[in-house]
C-alpha positions as protocol buffer text, in pm:
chain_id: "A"
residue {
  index: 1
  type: UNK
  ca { x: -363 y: -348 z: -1636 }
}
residue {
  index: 2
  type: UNK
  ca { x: -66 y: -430 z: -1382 }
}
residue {
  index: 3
  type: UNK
  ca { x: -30 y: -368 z: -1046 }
}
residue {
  index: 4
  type: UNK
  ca { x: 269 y: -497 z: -934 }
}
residue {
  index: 5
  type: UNK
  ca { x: 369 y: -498 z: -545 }
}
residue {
  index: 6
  type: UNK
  ca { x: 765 y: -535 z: -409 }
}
residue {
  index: 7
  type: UNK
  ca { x: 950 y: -464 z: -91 }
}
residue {
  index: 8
  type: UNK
  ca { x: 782 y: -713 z: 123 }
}
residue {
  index: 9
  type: UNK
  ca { x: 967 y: -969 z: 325 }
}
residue {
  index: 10
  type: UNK
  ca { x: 1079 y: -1098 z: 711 }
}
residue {
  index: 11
  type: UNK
  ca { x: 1156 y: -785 z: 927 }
}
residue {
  index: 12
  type: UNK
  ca { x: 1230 y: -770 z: 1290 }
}
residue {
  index: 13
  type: UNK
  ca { x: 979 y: -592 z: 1541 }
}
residue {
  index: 14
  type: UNK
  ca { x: 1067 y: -220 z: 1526 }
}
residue {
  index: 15
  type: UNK
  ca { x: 1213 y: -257 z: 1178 }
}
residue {
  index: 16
  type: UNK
  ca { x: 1137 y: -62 z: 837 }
}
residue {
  index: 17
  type: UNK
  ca { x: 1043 y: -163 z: 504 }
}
residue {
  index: 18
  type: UNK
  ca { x: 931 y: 22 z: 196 }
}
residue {
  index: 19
  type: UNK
  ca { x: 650 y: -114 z: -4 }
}
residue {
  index: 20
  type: UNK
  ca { x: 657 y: 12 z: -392 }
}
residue {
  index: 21
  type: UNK
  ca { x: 357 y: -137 z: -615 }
}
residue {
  index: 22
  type: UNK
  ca { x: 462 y: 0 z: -1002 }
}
residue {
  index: 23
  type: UNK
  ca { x: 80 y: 45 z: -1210 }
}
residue {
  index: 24
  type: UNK
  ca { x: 103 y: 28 z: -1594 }
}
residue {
  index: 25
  type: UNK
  ca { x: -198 y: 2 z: -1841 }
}
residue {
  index: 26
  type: UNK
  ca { x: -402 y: 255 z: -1699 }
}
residue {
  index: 27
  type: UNK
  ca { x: -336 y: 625 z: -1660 }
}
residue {
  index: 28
  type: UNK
  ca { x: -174 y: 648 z: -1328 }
}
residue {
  index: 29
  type: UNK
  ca { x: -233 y: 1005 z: -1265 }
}
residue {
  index: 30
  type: UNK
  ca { x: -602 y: 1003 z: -1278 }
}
residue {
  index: 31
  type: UNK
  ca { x: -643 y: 724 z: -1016 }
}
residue {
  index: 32
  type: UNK
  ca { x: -665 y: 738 z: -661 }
}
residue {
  index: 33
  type: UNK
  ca { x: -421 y: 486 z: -468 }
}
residue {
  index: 34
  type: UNK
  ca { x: -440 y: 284 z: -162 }
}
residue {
  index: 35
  type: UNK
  ca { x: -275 y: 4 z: 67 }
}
residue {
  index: 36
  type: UNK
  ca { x: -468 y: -244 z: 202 }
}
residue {
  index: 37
  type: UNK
  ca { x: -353 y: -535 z: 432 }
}
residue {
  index: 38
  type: UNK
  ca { x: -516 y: -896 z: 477 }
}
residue {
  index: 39
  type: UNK
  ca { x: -372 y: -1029 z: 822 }
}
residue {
  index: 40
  type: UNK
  ca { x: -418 y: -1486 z: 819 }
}
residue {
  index: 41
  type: UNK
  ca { x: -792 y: -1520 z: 956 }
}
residue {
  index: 42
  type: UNK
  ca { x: -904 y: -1147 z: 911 }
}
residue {
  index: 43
  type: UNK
  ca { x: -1046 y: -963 z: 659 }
}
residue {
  index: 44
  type: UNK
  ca { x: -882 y: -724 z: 416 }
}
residue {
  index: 45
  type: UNK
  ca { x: -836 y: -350 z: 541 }
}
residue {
  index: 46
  type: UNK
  ca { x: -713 y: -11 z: 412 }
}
residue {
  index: 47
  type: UNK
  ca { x: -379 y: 108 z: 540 }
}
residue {
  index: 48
  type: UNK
  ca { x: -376 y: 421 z: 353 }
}
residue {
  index: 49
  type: UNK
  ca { x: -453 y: 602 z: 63 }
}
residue {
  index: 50
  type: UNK
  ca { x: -399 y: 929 z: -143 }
}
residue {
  index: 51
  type: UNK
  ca { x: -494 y: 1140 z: -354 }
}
residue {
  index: 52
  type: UNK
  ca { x: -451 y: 1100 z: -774 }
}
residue {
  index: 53
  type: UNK
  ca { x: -232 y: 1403 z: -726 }
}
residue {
  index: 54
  type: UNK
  ca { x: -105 y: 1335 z: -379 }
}
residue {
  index: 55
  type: UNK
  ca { x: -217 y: 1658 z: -186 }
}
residue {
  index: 56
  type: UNK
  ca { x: -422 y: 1398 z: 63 }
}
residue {
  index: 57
  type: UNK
  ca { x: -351 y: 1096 z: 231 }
}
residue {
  index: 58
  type: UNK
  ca { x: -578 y: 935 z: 430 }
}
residue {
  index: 59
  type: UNK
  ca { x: -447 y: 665 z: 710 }
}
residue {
  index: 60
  type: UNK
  ca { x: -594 y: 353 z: 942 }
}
residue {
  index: 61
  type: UNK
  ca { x: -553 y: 516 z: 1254 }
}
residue {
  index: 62
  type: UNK
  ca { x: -366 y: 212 z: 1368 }
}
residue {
  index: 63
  type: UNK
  ca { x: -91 y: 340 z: 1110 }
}
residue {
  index: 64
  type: UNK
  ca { x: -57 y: 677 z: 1170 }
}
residue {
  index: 65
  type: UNK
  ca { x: 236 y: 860 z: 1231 }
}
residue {
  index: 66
  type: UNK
  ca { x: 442 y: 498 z: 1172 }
}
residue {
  index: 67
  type: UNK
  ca { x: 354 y: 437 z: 793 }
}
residue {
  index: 68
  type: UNK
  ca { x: 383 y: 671 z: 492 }
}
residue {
  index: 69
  type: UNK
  ca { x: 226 y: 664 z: 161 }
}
residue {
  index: 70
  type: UNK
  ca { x: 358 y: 856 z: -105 }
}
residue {
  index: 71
  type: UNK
  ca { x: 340 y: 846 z: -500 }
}
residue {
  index: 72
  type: UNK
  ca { x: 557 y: 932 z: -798 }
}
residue {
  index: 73
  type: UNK
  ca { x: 340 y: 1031 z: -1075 }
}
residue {
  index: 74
  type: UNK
  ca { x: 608 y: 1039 z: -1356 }
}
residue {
  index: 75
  type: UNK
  ca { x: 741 y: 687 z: -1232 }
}
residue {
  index: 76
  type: UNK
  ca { x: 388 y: 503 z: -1208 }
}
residue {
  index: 77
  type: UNK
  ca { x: 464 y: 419 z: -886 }
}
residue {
  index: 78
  type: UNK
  ca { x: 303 y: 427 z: -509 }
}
residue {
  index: 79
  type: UNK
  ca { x: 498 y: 359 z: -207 }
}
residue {
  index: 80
  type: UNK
  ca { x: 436 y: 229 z: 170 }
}
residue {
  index: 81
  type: UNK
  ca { x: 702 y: 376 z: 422 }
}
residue {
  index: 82
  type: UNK
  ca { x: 656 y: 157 z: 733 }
}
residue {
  index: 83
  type: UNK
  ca { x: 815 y: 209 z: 1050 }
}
residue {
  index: 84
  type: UNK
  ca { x: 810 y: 85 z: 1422 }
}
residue {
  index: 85
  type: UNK
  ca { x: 680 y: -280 z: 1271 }
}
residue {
  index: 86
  type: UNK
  ca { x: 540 y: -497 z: 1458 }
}
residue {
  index: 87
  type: UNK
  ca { x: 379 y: -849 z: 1467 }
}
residue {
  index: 88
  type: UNK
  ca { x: 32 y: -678 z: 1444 }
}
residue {
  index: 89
  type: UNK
  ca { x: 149 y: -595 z: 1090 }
}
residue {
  index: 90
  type: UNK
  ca { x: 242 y: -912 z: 994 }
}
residue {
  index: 91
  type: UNK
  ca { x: -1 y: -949 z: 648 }
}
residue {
  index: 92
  type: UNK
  ca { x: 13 y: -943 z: 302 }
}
residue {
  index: 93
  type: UNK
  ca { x: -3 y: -588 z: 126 }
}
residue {
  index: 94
  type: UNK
  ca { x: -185 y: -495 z: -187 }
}
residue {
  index: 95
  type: UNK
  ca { x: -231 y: -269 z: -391 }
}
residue {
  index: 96
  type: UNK
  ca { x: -497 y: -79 z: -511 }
}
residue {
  index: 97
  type: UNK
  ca { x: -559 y: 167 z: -804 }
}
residue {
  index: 98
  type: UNK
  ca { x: -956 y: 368 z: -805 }
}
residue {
  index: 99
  type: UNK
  ca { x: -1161 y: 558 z: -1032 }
}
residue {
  index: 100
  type: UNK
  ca { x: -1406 y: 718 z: -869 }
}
residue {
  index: 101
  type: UNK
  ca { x: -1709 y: 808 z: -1036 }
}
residue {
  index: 102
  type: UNK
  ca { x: -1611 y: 513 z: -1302 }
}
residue {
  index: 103
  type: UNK
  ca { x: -1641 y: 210 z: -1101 }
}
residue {
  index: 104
  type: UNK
  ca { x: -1283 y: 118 z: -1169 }
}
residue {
  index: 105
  type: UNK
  ca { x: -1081 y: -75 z: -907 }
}
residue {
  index: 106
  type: UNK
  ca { x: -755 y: -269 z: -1012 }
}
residue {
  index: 107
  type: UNK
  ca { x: -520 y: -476 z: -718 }
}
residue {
  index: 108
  type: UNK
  ca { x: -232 y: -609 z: -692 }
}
residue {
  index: 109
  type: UNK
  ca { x: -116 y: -926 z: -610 }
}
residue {
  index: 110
  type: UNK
  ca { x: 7 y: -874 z: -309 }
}
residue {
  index: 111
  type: UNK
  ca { x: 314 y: -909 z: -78 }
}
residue {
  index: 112
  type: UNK
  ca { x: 412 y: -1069 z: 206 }
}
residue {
  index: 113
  type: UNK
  ca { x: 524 y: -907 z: 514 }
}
residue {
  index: 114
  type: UNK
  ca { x: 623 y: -1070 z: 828 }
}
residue {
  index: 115
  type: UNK
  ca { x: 733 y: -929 z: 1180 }
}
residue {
  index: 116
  type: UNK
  ca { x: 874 y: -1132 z: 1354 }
}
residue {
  index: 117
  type: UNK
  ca { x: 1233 y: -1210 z: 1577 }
}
């Protein structure tokens, strides 16, 4: 099982970036997926998540109506739109794949992102 996490990096305050995390070794479609953040000094929290088949998404209300999560079911592959950075967002991302009602939970590795000027 891989959960791998791309698309962080050093954005200015009000910037974009797009977070992808590409899953293999597990059947994508049947797993629930989330972002979750981990900020230096703080514990980790959820960003967002949605659905196995994407009809919900569920979002920190911090986030909402500046990120987007999406998925693409035939590519494997769950996405972070975020807009209007800033420093409060500065953390590193990971991914996360769920089972529920198996007890399955896979992550990612992470990636860094960092709002600054």
């Amino acid at each position: 099982v891989q959960l791998v996490e791309s698309g962080g990096g050093l954005v200015q305050p009000g910037g974009s970036l797009r977070l992808s995390c590409v899953a293999s070794g597990f059947t994508f479609n049947r797993y629930s997926m989330s972002w979750y953040r981990q900020a230096p000094g703080k514990e980790r929290e959820l960003v967002a998540s949605i659905s196995s088949a994407g009809g919900s998404t569920n979002y920190a209300e911090s986030m909402k109506g500046r990120f987007t999560i999406s998925r693409d079911n035939a590519k494997s592959t769950v996405y972070l739109q975020m807009n209007s950075l800033n420093a409060e967002d500065t953390a590193v991302y990971y991914c996360n794949a769920k089972r529920t009602g198996l007890g399955l939970v896979f992550w990612g590795q992470g990636t860094q992102v960092t709002v600054s000027s």
